[in-house]
C-alpha positions in Angstrom: 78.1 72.0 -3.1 80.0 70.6 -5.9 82.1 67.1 -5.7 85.9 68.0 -5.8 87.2 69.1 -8.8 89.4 65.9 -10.1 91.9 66.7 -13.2 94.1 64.1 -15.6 97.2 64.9 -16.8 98.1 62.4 -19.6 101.6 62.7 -20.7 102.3 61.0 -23.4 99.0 62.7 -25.2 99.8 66.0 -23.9 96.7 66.4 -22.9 95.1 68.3 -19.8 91.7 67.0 -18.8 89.4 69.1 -16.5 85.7 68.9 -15.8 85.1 71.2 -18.7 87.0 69.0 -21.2 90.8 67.8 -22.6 93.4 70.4 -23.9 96.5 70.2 -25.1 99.8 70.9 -23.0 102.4 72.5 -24.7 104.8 72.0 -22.0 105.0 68.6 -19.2 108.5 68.3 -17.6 109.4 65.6 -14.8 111.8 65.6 -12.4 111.9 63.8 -8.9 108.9 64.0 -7.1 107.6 67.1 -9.3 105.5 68.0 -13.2 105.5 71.3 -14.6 103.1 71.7 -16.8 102.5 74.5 -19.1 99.2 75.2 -21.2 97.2 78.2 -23.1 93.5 78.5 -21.6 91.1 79.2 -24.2 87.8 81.3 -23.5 88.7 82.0 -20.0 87.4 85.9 -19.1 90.6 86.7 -16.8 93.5 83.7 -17.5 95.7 83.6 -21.3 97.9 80.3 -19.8 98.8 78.3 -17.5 102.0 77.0 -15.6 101.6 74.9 -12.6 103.6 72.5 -10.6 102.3 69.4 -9.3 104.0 68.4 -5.9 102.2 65.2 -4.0 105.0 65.1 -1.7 103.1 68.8 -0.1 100.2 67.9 -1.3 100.4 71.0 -3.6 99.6 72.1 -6.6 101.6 75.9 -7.7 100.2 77.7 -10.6 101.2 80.9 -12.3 98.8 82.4 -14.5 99.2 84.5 -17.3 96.2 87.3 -17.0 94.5 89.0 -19.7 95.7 92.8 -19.5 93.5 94.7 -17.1 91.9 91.6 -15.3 91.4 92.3 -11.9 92.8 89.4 -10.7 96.8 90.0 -11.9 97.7 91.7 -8.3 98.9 88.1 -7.1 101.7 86.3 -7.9 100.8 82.5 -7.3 97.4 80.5 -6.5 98.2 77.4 -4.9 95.4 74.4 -4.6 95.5 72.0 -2.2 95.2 68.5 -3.6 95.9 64.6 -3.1 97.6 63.0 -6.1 97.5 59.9 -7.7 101.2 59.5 -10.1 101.3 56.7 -12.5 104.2 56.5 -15.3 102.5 58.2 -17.8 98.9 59.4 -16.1 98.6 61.9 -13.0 95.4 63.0 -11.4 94.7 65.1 -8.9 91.8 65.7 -6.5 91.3 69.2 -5.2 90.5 69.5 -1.6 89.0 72.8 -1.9 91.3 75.2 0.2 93.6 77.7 -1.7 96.2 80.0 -1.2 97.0 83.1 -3.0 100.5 84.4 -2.7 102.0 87.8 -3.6 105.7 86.8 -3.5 107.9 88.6 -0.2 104.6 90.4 0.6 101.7 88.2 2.0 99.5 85.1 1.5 95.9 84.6 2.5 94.3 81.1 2.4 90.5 81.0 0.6 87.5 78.5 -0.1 87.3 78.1 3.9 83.6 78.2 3.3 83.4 75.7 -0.2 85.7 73.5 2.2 83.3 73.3 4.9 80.5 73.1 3.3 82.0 69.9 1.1 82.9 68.4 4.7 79.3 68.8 6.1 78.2 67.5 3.0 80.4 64.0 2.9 82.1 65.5 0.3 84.9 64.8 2.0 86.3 62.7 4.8 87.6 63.1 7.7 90.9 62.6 7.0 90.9 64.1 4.0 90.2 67.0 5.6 92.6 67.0 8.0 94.9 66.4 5.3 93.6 69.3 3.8 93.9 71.5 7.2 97.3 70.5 7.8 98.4 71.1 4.3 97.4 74.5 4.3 98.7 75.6 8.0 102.5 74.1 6.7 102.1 76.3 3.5 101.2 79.2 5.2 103.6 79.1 8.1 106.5 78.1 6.2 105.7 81.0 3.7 105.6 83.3 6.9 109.3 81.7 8.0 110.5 82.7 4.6 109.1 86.1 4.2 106.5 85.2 2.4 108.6 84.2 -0.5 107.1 80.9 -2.1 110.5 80.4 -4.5 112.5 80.5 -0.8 110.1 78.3 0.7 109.7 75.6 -2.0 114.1 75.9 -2.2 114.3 74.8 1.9 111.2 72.5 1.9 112.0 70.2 -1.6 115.0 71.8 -2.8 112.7 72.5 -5.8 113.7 76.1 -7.6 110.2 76.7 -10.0 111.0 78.2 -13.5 108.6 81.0 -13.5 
């Protein structure tokens, strides 16, 4: 089992670092309690770019991705990652807790990684409360989605007030 996934967003480098390196942002944009970010992905089989919203307040991370033509995976609408966050004035970082959610927007939603999450908990890859964290996350995401009819957009609007640009 791998350790969670931990990513750096450095804003005043414009720079997005993951496990597999840095690359550059073309797009960060604050506002109160949120970061849009907006970047191409290079050499990835099924994903051109990136936009994603970083929310610590849900313990969220919301990311559209712009698909290759014909990749298999452009049925969905949103894949959202269940994180913790660390927000300093000019550094973020997030830790991924290893549950997702895939949304296709007024239709449905199913949560996946149940077994990577597991698996990271047996293996002290994550603690207790963490996961619980994690747990709880998830359940709000998918049962307010559920009392919105399945509409992300109408769900972020009534939890944060937040209305996402893509």
């Amino acid at each position: 089992m791998h350790a969670p996934k931990v990513a750096r967003y450095d804003l005043r480098a414009k720079t997005h670092t993951i496990d597999r390196g840095s690359y550059p942002v073309d797009c960060f944009e604050q506002g109160d309690g949120w970061l849009y970010m907006a970047r191409p992905l290079v050499d990835h089989p099924h994903i051109a770019a990136m936009e994603a919203y970083l929310l610590p307040a849900l313990g969220l991370q919301v990311n559209r991705w712009e698909h290759h033509p014909g990749s298999e995976y452009a049925w969905y609408d949103f894949y959202v990652d269940v994180m913790t966050f660390d927000v300093q004035e000019t550094f973020w970082t997030s830790c991924d807790l290893y549950l997702d959610v895939i949304i296709t927007e007024g239709k449905a939603a199913r949560i996946l990684d149940t077994d990577e999450f597991l698996g990271a908990r047996a293996d002290g890859l994550l603690t207790a409360a963490e996961a619980e964290f994690a747990l709880t996350t998830a359940h709000t995401l998918l049962n307010g989605l559920g009392s919105c009819g399945y509409s992300l957009r109408a769900w972020l609007r009534s939890a944060v007030g937040l209305e996402v640009a893509f």
